[in-house]
BABA-950242 format. One record per residue (C-alpha): residue in one letter; x, y, z. Coordinates in steps of 0.2 Angstrom, whole numbers, plus 5000, padded with zeros to 4 digits. Example, Ala and Ser with C-alpha at 12.3 -4.5 7.8 and 13.67 -1.06 7.14 Angstrom:
A506249785039 S506849955036 
# end
This chain:
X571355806012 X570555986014 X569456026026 X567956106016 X567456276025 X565556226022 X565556026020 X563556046016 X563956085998 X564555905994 X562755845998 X561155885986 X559455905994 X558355715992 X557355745979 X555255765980 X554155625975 X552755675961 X551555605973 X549755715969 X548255685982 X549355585994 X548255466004 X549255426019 X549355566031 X547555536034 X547555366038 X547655276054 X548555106061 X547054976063 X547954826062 X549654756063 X550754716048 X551554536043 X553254536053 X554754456047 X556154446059 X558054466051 X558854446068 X559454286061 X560254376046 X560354536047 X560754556062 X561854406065 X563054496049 X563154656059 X563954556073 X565954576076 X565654386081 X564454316072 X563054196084 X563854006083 X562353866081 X561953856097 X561654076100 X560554046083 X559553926090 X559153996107 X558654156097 X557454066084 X556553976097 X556254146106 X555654226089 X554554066089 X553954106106 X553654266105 X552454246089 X553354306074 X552654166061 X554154216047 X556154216053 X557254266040 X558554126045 X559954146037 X561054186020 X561254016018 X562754046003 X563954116015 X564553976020 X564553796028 X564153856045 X562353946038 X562153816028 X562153676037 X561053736051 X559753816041 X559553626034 X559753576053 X558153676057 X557253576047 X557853406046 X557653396064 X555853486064 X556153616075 X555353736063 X553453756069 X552053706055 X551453896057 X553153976054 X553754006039 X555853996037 X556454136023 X558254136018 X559254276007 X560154255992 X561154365978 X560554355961 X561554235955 X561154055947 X562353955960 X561754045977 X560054045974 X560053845971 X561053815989 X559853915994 X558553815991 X559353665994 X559753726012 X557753726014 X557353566006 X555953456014 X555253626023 X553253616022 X553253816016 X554653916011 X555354096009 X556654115996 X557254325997 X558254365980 X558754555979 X560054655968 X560554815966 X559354965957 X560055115959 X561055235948 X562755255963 X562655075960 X562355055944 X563555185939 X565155135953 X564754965959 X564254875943 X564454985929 X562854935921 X561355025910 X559555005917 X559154865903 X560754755913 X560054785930 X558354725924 X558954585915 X559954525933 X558254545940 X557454435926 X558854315929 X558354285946 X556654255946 X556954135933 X558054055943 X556654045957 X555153955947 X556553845939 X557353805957 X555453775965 X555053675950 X556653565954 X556153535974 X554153515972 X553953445989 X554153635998 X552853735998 X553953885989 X553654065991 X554654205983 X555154385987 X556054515978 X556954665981 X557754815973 X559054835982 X559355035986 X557455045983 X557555225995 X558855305982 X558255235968 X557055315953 X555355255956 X555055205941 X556355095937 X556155015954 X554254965946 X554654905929 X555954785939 X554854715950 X553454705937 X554654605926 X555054485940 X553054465942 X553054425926 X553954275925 X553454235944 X551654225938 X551054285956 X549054265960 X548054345972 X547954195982 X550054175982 X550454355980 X552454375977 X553254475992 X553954635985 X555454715997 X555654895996 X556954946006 X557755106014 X559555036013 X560155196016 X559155316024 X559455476012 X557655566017 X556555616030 X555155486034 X553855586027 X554755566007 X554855376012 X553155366014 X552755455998 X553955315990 X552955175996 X551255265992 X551955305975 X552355115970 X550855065979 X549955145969 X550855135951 X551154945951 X550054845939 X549054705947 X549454785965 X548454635973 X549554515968 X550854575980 X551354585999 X552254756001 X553654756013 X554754876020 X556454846026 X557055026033 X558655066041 X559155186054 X560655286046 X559555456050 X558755406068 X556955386060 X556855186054 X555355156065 X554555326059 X554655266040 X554255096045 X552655186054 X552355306039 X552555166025 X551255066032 X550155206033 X550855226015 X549955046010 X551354926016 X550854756024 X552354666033 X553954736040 X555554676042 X556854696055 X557854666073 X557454646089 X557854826096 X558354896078 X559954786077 X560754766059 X562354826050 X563055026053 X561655136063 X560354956062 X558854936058 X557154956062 X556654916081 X555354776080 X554854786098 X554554986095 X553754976079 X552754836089 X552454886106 X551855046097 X550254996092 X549654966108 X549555166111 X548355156094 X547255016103 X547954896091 X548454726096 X550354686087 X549854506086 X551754476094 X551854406112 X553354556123 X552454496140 X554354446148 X555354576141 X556554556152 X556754376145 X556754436127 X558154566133 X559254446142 X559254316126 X559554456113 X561154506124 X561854326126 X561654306108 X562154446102 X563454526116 X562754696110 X561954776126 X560154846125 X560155036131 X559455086148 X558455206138 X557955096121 X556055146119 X555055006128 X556454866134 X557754986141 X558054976160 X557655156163 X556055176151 X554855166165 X555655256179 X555655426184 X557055526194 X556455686191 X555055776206 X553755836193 X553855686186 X553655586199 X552355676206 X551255656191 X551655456189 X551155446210 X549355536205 X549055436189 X549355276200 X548255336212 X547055406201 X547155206192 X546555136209 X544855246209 X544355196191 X543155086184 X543655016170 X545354946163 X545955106151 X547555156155 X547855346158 X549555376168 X550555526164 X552355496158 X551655296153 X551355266137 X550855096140 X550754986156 X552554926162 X551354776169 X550954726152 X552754686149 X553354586164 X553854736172 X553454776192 X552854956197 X554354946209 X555555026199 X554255146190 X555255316204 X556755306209 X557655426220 X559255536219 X559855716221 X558255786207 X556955676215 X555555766225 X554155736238 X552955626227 X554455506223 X555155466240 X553355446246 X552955326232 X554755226237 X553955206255 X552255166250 X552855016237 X554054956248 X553454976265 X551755016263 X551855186270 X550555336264 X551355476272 X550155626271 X550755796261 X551555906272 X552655756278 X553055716262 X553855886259 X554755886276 X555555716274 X555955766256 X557055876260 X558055746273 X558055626260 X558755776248 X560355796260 X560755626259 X560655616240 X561555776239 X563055696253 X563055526244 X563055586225 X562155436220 X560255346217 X559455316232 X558855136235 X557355096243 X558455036260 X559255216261 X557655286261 X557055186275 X558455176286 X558455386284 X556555366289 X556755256302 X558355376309 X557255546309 X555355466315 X555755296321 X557155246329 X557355226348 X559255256351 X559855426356 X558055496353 X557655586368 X555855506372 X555755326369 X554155226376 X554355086386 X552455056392 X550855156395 X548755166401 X547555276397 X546155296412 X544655416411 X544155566425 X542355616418 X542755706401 X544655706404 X545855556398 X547255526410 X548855446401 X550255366412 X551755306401 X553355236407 X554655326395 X556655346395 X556955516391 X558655576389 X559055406394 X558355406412 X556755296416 X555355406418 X553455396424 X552355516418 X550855576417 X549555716407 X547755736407 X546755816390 X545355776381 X545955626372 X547255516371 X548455596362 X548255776370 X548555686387 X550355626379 X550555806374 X550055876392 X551255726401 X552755766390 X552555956392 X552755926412 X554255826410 X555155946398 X554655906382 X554056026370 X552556126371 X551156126357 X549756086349 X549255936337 X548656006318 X548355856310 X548155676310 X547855516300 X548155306301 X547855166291 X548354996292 X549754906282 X549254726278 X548154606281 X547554466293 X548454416308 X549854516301 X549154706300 X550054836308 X549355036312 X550055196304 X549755326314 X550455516308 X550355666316 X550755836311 X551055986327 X551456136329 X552456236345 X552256376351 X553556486340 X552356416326 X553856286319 X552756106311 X553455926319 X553255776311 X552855606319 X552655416311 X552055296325 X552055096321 X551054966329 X549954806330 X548854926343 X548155076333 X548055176350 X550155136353 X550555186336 X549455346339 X550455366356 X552155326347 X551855466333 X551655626345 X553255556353 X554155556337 X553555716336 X554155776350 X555855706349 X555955806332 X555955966343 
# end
């Protein structure tokens, strides 16, 4: 083959829908859809190894759990294995009185009948019948006029009310697609569906379920939308149908048209647990989902333990889940970047001053809490990582608040050691580089062994016993509190000389357990800023332990 020069000149532009006054782009979500989960189908096809009885039944109880009330189950024609546990589920009454089991067929006289015999003695069942509508297909797959197409479809839904008439003990529901609905003329796609309804009989109080599918997604979102307004608004006796979309992702922008199509006047959507389904998948039901909480709109779908959800649909499916899938992925919540972090610190902090319960933190669209998800993991460190993240590591995990200007100065130790190691930071690195540059004992040059404070009229009088430079030493200083005196008692002995700038404690924990904080900030006399962290049960030693710390960072 030839390379063409400009390949864009095989493709035409997807054409415009005569759509006038479109309604949709000023409505709002106010409530979630009906959701159809074809995990079980759809999904399962896309599989290089499709899920064996014992995979589909872990994953239909954890639709069940997780609230969908109708699972497309299978394609119950393809074979023995399908077959036989479809029938399985509800011989053996695993299926829920509030779930409604759906299963997929051709049009054709001998698939649609095992399909319904693969359901028989459900209380209330789904059966999906699609065919083809398109001209591609109708021209190179089938070789068919429009009247053939239709009279396929006509076919079908006879084969439906004859089928339910045959198994009276299920309550039967139908649903019909034109298959390639997206790439289809609008028109034709209506007088199919309209002469299926017509033999179906559908009532306001049964509506049929009418599929409208992106098989191939040829347009931007926007045209999809129009589509699904279009037949909305075209189809005669419109109330006697459930509108549902079924949008795949070959352009990047399922959940978008699943989105917009609702909008559009769609009521149920169909599709996988994070979007799988056959070449680029499907839509994403835990985006589409999860979505509406950011609209203040309960999804009427339980995503509490996604963590659960996520290690089921991998075991099941041996397809991982990206670290960076909207919502589920590993990484959605976390934040290695400073400015990032810095913002998500203040938001958090910002959370523990409010109020009320709205949720306002930057870089979160909604609550990681609300998903099983701990705050833990919300910053994590590495060579991009600023101040605000390594001070939110400490504070979560040790319970440290380290105050501003010592955030930036332990940054930038915490900046060498990422840069050194060329790898994340865990919260043990952080500490043990924390404990090394404030804490630690060994090779620090002042390290306290015990000390009393006594008072001379106005003046403190400190008396420690220190090592310094690994030689016992008494010492002592007098100043006008305690902390001055240490100052004035390691200035005698050879330590630095200077002058405390700031201050601050607070406690870590609670009870019999609590512990003191103490910080210091001070400055020398050639104007350069030391650092010190003091810990201790005592207050007054952890204040005592910080302007050492200080000192030894001279």
């Amino acid at each position: 083959m030839t390379m063409l020069r400009d390949p864009s000149v095989k493709y035409s532009a997807f054409p415009q829908v005569p759509l006038t006054n479109r309604e949709w782009p000023g409505r709002v979500t106010t409530q979630a859809p009906i959701w159809l989960s074809t995990d079980m189908r759809d999904g399962n096809q896309s599989l290089i190894d499709p899920m064996d009885a014992e995979k589909k039944a872990r994953f239909f109880d954890l639709l069940v759990r997780c609230g969908f009330k109708e699972i497309e189950v299978g394609f119950p024609s393809a074979g023995a294995t399908e077959f036989d546990f479809i029938s399985g589920l509800v011989k053996n009454g695993r299926i829920p009185d509030d779930v409604t089991p759906q299963v997929l067929t051709q049009s054709r006289a001998d698939l649609i009948r095992t399909s319904f015999d693969s359901l028989e003695g459900a209380k209330t069942a789904i059966v999906h019948v699609y065919n083809a509508v398109s001209p591609a297909w109708r021209k190179i797959v089938f070789g068919m006029e429009m009247d053939e197409i239709r009279g396929i479809a006509i076919e079908g839904a006879k084969q439906l009310r004859d089928n339910a008439a045959r198994l009276p003990g299920t309550d039967w529901r139908f649903e019909y697609s034109p298959e390639t609905f997206s790439t289809a003329e609008l028109d034709f796609s209506i007088a199919c569906c309209e002469a299926v309804m017509d033999i179906l009989q559908p009532t306001a109080d049964k509506p049929i379920i009418l599929n409208l599918p992106a098989t191939v997604e040829a347009s931007t979102a926007n045209i999809y939308a129009d589509q699904i307004e279009y037949f909305c608004k075209n189809l005669p006796n419109r109330d006697r149908a459930i509108i549902s979309l079924h949008t795949h992702n070959d352009r990047g922008t399922g959940v978008a048209a699943a989105e917009l199509g609702l909008l559009a006047g769609a009521d149920r959507v169909e599709g996988c647990l994070f979007g799988n389904g056959e070449r680029t998948g499907n839509t994403c039901l835990v985006t589409v989902a999860l979505n509406m909480y950011t609209q203040g709109v309960d999804p009427q779908l339980d995503f509490s333990n996604i963590d659960e959800v996520i290690a089921t649909v991998e075991y099941c499916n041996n397809l991982p889940v990206h670290p960076r899938h909207p919502y589920g992925g590993e990484l959605v919540y976390t934040a290695f970047s400073g400015s990032h972090q810095d913002a998500i610190k203040k938001g958090f902090a910002a959370r523990e001053r409010q109020n009320d319960e709205k949720w306002e933190v930057p870089y979160l669209p909604i609550d990681p809490a609300d998903l099983g998800r701990s705050y833990e993991a919300v910053i994590r460190v590495n060579s991009q990582s600023g101040k605000g993240g390594v001070a939110w590591v400490l504070e979560q995990d040790k319970g440290l608040k380290l105050p501003k200007k010592m955030q930036a100065s332990f940054s930038h130790v915490v900046q060498a050691l990422a840069d050194s190691t060329s790898r994340e930071l865990g919260a043990d690195d952080i500490w043990h580089a924390f404990e090394r540059q404030y804490l630690a004992t060994e090779a620090k040059r002042f390290q306290l062994v015990d000390w009393s404070e006594t008072h001379s009229g106005a003046d403190r009088i400190f008396a420690g016993k220190l090592t310094i430079d690994g030689t016992p030493r008494s010492v002592s200083g007098r100043g006008n509190g305690l902390m001055s005196s240490v100052i004035a008692a390691l200035a005698e002995s050879g330590g630095p000389i200077m002058d405390i700038v700031d201050y601050s404690e607070h406690a870590i924990g609670q009870g019999s357990n609590v512990q003191a904080a103490a910080y210091v900030e001070c400055r020398t006399a050639d104007g350069k800023s030391l650092f010190g962290c003091g810990l201790d049960t005592d207050v007054a030693t952890a204040s005592v332990r910080a302007i050492l710390s200080a000192a030894n960072g001279a």
